[in-house]
N, C-alpha and C positions, 0 to 999 in steps of 0.2 A: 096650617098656614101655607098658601099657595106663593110659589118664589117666582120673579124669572131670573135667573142670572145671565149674564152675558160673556162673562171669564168661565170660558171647560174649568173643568176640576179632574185629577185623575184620585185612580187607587189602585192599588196593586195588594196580592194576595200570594199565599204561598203555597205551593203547590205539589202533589207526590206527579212522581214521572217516572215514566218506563220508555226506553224509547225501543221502537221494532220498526219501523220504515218511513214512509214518506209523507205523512199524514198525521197532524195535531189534531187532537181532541180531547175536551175537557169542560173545565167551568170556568170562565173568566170571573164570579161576580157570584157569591153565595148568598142565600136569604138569610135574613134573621140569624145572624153572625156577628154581633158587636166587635168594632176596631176602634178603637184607638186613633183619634188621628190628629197630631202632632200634638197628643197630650194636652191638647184646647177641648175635644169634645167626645165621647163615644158616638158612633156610626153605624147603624144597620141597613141595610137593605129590605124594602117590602117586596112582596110578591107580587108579581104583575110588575112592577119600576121598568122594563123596560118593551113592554108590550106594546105600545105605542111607537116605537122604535123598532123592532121586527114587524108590524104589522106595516110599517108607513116609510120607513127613512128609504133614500136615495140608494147611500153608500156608504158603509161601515168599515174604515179600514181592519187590515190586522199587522201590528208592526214591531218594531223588534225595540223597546225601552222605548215607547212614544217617539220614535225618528220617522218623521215622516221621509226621510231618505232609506229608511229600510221599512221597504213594503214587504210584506207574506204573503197577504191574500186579499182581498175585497168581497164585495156582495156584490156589487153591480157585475162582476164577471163572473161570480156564480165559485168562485174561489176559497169563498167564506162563507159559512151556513149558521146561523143565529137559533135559538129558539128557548122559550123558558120552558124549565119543567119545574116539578116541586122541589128540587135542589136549588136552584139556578138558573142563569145565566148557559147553556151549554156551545159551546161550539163545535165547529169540524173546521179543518183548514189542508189544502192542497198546499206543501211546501213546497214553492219553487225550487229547481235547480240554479239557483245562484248562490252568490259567497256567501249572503245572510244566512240562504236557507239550511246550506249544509251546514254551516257554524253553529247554529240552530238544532238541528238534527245531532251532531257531532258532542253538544254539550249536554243533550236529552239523553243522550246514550249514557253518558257518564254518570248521570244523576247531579248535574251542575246547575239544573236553571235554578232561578228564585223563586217565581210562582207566574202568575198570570197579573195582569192590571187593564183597567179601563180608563180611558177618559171621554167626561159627559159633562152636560150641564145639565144642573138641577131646574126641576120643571114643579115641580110638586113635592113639599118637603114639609116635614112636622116637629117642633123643633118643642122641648120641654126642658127645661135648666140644662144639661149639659151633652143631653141626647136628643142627634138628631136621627131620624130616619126619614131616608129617600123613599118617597112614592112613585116618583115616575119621572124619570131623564130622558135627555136626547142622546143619546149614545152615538160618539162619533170614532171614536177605535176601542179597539183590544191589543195587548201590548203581551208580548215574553217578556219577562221582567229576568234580567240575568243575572242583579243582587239581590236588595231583600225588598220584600214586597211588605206592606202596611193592615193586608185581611190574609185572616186564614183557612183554610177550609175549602181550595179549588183545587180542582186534580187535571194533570195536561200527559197526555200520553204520543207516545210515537208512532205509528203505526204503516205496516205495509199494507197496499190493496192488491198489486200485483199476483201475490200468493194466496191473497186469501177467497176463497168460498161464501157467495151471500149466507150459508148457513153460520159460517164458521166466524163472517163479522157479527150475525145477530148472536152470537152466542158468547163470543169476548164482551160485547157492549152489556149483556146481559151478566157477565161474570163481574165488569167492574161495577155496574149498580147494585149489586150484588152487595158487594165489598165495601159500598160506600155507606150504604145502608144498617151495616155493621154497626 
């Protein structure tokens, strides 16, 4: 069944974290992950759902519990970098030096955040007694989620560039696919 909705929808996911400098990366948004969502329906994500939305949209924020007064990052400034693989949803994000972002960084560090979350409208959806699954959305942000998030299954990491080595980025990025793969 083909949707359009007009009300965003968000979801939020829960996520492992490590934080090491100034730079988020992760998965906002897993495939074929069943959630739960407010106990009305189980939820999964297809593959490709937001391909159309990386190949096409505008500007994607990245924000701190859906505020749009706490921005992160964006796409149109090249701040926020989108892309699916066969996990995910993946992102990277340039943390600003502002109060969000060091509160942000400062909570990564701790192992405090909640997970990651999105919010989008459904564009293409399949819906059978109690489960639906998203085909393909409009994806208008990605959110840090600082309590509990509603999918499980995303990973957001902290990271420095300053110190690191292109070898030594492709080789952590490699260590944590690695690990996820597990």
């Amino acid at each position: 069944m083909t949707t359009a909705r007009t009300a965003p929808e968000r979801r939020a996911l829960a996520v492992e974290i490590r934080a090491r400098g100034r730079k988020l990366e992760g998965y906002a948004a897993t495939f074929d992950n069943p959630a739960s969502i407010g106990g009305r329906f189980v939820e999964t994500i297809a593959r490709g759902a937001f391909a159309a939305t990386i190949r096409g949209r505008g500007d994607v924020l990245a924000l701190v519990d859906h505020d749009p007064g706490r921005v992160l990052a964006r796409t149109r400034s090249g701040t926020l970098r989108l892309a699916e693989d066969s996990r995910g949803l993946a992102f990277d994000l340039d943390v600003p030096d502002t109060t969000h972002g060091r509160d942000v960084l400062a909570l990564a560090e701790r192992g405090d955040l909640g997970g990651m979350s999105f919010g989008f409208t459904a564009v293409d959806e399949h819906r059978d007694g109690d489960h639906r699954e998203l085909r393909a959305v409009d994806l208008h942000e990605i959110s840090v989620v600082l309590a509990w998030p509603a999918y499980d299954g995303t990973v957001i990491q902290a990271r420095s560039l300053e110190n690191a080595s292109p070898f030594r980025r492709y080789a952590e990025r490699a260590l944590k696919l690695w690990e996820l793969s597990r």
